[in-house]
N, C-alpha and C positions, 0 to 999 in steps of 0.2 A: 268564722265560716261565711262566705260568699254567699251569693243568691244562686251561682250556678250550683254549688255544693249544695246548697239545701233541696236546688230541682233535682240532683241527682241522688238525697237522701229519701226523699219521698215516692221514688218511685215506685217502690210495693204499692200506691195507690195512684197512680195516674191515670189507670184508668175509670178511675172515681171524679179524677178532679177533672178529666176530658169530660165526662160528663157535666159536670159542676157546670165548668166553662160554655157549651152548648146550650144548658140551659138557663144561663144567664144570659148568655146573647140571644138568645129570643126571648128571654122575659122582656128587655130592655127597648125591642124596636117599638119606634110609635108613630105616631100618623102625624112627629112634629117637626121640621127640619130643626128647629132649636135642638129640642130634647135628642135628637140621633147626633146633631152636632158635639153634645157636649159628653154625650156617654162613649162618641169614637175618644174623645180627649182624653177624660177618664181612664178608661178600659186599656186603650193603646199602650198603659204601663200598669199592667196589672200586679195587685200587691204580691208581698209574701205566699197567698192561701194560706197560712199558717193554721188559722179557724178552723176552715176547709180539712187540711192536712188533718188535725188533732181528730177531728170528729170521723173522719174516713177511718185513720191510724187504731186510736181509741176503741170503735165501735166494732173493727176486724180485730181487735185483738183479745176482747171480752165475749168473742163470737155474739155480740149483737148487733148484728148488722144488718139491715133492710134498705131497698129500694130507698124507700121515701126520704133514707137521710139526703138524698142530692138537692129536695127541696128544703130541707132542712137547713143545707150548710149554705144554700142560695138565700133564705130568710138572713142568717144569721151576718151575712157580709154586706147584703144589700145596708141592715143595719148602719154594719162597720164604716161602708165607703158612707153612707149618713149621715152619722157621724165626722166624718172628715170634712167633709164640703163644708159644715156648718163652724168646724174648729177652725179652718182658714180663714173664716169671717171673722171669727173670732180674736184669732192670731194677727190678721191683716197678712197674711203670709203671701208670696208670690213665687213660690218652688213648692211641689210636692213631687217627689221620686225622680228629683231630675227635670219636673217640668214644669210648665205655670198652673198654676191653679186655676182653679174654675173661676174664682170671685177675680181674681189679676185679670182672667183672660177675656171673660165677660165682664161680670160688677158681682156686687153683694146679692142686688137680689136674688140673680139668675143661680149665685149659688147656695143660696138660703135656699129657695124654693126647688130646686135640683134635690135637694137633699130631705124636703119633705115630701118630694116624686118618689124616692126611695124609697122612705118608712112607707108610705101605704103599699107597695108593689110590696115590698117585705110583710106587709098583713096578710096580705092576700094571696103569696106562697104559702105563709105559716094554715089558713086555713084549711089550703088543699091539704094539710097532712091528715086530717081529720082526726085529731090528737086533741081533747080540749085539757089535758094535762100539758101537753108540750107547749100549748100554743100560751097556757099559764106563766109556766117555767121562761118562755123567752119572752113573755111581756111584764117578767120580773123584773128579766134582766136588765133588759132595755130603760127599763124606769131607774134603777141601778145606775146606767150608763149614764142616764141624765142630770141623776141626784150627783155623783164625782164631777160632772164637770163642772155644774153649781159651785158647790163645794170647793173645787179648785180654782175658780173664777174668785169666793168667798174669800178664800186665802191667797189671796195674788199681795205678795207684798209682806206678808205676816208673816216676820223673820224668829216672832217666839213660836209657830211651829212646830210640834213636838215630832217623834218617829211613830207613835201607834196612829197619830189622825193620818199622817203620811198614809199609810198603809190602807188606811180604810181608805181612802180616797181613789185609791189607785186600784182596789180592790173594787171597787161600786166602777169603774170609770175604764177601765180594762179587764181586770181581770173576771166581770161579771159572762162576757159574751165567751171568753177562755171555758169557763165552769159549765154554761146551757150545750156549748157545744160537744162536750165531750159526755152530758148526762143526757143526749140526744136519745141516742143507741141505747140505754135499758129503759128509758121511759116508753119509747115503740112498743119494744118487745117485752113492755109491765114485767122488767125484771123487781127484787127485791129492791125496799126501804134501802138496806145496807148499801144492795153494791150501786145503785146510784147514786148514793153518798161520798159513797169511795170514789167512784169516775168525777164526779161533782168538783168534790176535793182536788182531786187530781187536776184539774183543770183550771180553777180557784190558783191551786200554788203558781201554776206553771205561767200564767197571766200574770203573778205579782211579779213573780225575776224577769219576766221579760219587760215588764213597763220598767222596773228599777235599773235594768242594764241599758234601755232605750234611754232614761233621764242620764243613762252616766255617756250618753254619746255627748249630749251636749258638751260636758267638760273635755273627752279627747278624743271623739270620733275625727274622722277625715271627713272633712266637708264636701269633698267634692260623693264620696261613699252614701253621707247621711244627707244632701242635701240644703243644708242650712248651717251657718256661717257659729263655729265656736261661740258659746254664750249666749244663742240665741233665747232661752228659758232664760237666763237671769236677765238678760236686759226687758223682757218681760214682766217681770216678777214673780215668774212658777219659783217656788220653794222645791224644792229635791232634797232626797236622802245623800246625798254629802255633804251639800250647804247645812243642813240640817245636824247633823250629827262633826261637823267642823266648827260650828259656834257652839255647840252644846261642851266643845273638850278646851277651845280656846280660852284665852285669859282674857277680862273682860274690859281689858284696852284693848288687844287684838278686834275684838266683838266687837266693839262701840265702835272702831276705826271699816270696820268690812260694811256693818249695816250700814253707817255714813254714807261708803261709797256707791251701794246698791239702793240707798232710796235717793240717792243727788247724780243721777245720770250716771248708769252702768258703761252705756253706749258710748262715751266721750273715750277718746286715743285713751289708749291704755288701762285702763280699768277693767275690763272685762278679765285681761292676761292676769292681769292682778290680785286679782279676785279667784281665779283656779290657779295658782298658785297655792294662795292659803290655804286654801281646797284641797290641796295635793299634799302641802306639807302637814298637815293637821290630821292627815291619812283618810280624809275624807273618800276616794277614791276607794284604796283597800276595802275599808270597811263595807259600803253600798256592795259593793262587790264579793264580801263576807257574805251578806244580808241575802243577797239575789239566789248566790249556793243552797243557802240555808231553804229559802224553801222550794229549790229545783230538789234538792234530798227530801223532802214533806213530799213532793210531787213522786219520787220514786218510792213511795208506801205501796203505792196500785199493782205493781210487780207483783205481790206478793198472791196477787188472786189473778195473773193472767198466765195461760200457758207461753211456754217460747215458742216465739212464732217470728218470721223476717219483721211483721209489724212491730211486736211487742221490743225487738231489736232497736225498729226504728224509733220508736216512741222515746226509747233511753236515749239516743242519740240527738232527740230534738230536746231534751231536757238542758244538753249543751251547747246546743242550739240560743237557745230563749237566754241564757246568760250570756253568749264569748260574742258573739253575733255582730260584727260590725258596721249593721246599715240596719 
């Protein structure tokens, strides 16, 4: 599914995310020519809203829906884009969505501290909601999203790896801000224990197949689509659920011969190719791709307590989204 395709799945909510977008560009202006400088850069390729989308989708379809999620879903991205500036530094990355990064275009600092500009403007949305249950819930998550990148930082290189840390990792690291934004909408409206549970969950699953089909771009997405050049996670050292579950089935010459070549320079001619090969023949691919299904169907449990509505429509349809998705 395209970008245009998803602007045109979502549009049962555009006029949510019109708002969204309005009130992030005026949270965003400031008295700084830097800071206006780097949020036109930014902004100029605005992401998915996928977040956005879920918690607008979500919240109309469980009929809890109020005003205040617009700040809500503006908390929750300022986070995300946060987040990213700080992963570029991280990365050393010099493309995001087609374009330079903030840290390429300026330096590290400006996008190290660009992105602690964010978190506090994201505080300080969250307090307007005047929620001190919500404003809990997404200073959960947030802590969540810090601990995964830890943790995946932790494991950079650590080819014994297993699939449940996977998971957790990707779960605290994405699929945490997936989860707050879709349990937005009955926390407001002090729905029940239960069915913020259930939207919770729902949001929780829908986050995992999407980080898991995001890691399988690396092996055969279109770069020019994804932005970043085949292999870019392995010549890194992210660990992913096919590399993972391809040494797990291999023979343990194959194994000794793959880890070799990923801790003694991925990056050198030919090795990368080499490497999602075995990837592909080991059915590495498939499987992840198994795995991502499995819990976009966990994610479609939530059906079962929402009436049909164009939303509740679309909501099934971004479940296909978050897996087939090729950027």
């Amino acid at each position: 599914m395209t970008r245009l395709n998803l602007k045109e799945l979502v549009r049962p909510v555009s006029k949510d995310l019109d708002a969204f977008d309005k009130k992030q560009d005026k949270c965003l202006v400031a008295d700084s020519a830097l800071i206006n400088a780097v949020v036109r850069h930014v902004m100029t390729s605005r992401g998915k809203r996928l977040r956005p989308a879920l918690l607008f989708l979500s919240s109309r379809s469980g009929r809890v829906y109020t005003p205040k999620l617009v700040d809500v879903a503006l908390s929750i991205e300022l986070i995300h884009t946060a987040t990213l500036l700080h992963d570029d530094v991280i990365d050393e990355s010099e493309i995001r969505r087609g374009r330079e990064t903030v840290n390429y275009r300026w330096n590290n600092l400006v996008s190290v501290l660009m992105g602690d500009y964010l978190f506090s403007k994201a505080s300080r949305v969250m307090v307007s909601t005047g929620s001190r249950e919500l404003i809990d819930s997404i200073s959960v998550a947030t802590e969540r999203v810090s601990f995964g990148e830890l943790r995946q930082i932790e494991e950079m290189a650590n080819y014994d790896l297993g699939q449940e840390e996977y998971i957790k990792i990707i779960s605290d690291k994405t699929a945490s801000l997936f989860a707050v934004a879709c349990e937005a909408g009955p926390i407001l409206k002090k729905a029940s224990y239960q069915k913020r549970r259930r939207f919770r969950d729902f949001g929780e699953n829908i986050g995992i197949a999407f980080q898991i089909a995001d890691d399988l771009l690396d092996y055969i997405g279109d770069s020019e689509k994804t932005g970043k050049p085949l292999g870019s996670d392995l010549i890194q050292g992210k660990v992913t659920l096919p590399l993972i579950y391809s040494l797990s089935k291999s023979s343990r010459k194959a194994r000794l011969e793959i880890v070799d070549l990923l801790n003694n320079g991925t990056n050198k001619a030919g090795r990368v190719s080499r490497v999602i090969k075995f990837i592909t023949e080991q059915g590495g691919i498939d499987y992840a791709y198994s795995i991502a299904r499995s819990y976009s169907g966990k994610a479609a449990d939530i059906f079962g307590i929402l009436n049909d509505s164009v939303y509740s429509r679309t909501l099934r349809e971004l479940l296909g989204f978050a897996v087939s998705r090729d950027n």
